[in-house]
C-alpha positions as CSV (number, residue, x, y, z in Angstrom):
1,X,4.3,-15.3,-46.1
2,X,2.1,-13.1,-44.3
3,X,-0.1,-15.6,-43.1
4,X,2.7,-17.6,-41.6
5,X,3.8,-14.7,-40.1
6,X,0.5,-13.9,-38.5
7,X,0.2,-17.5,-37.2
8,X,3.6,-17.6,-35.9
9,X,2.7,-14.2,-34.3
10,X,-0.4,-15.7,-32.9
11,X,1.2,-19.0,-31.3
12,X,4.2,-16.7,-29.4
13,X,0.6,-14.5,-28.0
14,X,-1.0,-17.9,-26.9
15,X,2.3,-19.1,-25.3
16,X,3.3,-15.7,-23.7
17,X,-0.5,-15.5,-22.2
18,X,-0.5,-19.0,-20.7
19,X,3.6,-18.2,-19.1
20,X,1.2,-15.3,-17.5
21,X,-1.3,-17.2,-16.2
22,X,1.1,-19.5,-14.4
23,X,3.1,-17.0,-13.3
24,X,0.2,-15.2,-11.9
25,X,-1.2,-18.6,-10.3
26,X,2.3,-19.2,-8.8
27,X,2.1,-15.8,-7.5
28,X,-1.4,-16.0,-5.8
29,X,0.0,-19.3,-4.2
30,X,3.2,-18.0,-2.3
31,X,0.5,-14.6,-1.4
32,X,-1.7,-17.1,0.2
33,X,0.9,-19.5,2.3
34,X,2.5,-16.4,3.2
35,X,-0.8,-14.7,4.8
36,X,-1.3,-18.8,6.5
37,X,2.2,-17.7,7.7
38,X,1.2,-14.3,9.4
39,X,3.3,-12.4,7.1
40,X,2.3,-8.6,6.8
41,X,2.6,-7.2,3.4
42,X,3.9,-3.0,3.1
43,X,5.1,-1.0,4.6
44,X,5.8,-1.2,8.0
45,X,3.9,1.4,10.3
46,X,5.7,4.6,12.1
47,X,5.3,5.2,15.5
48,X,2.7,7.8,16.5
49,X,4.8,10.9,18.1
50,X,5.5,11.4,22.1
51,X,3.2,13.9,22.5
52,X,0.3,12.9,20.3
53,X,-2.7,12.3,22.6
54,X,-1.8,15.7,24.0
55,X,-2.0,17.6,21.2
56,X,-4.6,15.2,19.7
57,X,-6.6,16.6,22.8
58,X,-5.4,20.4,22.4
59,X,-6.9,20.0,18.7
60,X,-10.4,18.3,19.3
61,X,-11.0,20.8,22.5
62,X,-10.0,23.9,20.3
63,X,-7.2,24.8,22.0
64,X,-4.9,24.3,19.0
65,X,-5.1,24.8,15.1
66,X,-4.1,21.5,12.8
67,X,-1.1,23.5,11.6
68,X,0.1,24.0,15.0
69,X,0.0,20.6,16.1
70,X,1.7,19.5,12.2
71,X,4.9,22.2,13.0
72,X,4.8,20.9,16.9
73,X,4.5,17.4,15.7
74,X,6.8,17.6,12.6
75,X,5.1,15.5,10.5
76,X,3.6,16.0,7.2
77,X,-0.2,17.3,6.8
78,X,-1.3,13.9,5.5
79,X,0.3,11.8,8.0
80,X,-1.4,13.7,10.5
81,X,-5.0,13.8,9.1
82,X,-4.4,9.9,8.9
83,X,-3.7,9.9,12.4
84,X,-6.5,12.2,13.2
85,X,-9.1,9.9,11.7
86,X,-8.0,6.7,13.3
87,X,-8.0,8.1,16.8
């Protein structure tokens, strides 16, 4: 009985791995037509803030601290360091 079991157990493992495979091929498929398509994947990006190259410029002269500019900007200290960087 327990080696039926463990052959049954090992069939429904062999079956359930090649549903995953396909289902992971399918996937990769509709990934790659949809990049073809242009499609962007995410989370759309946020604006940058009305005043950013001006305080962007206060900060790299000296003029102003990072915290400043996050409390005059309003945004959160992570956002802003991401910002930072690109520019």
């Amino acid at each position: 009985m327990d080696m039926i079991n463990a052959r049954l157990i090992e069939v429904l493992g062999s079956i359930a791995e090649n549903e995953r495979r396909k289902i992971r091929a399918r996937q990769r498929e509709g990934i790659e037509a949809a990049k073809r398509k242009n499609i962007k994947f995410g989370r759309p990006s946020k604006p940058l803030p009305d005043n950013w190259q001006q305080i962007l410029a206060d900060v790299r002269s000296g003029n102003k601290k990072p915290v400043e500019a996050i409390r005059e900007l309003g945004i959160s200290r992570s956002y802003f360091y991401k910002l930072y960087s690109d520019n």
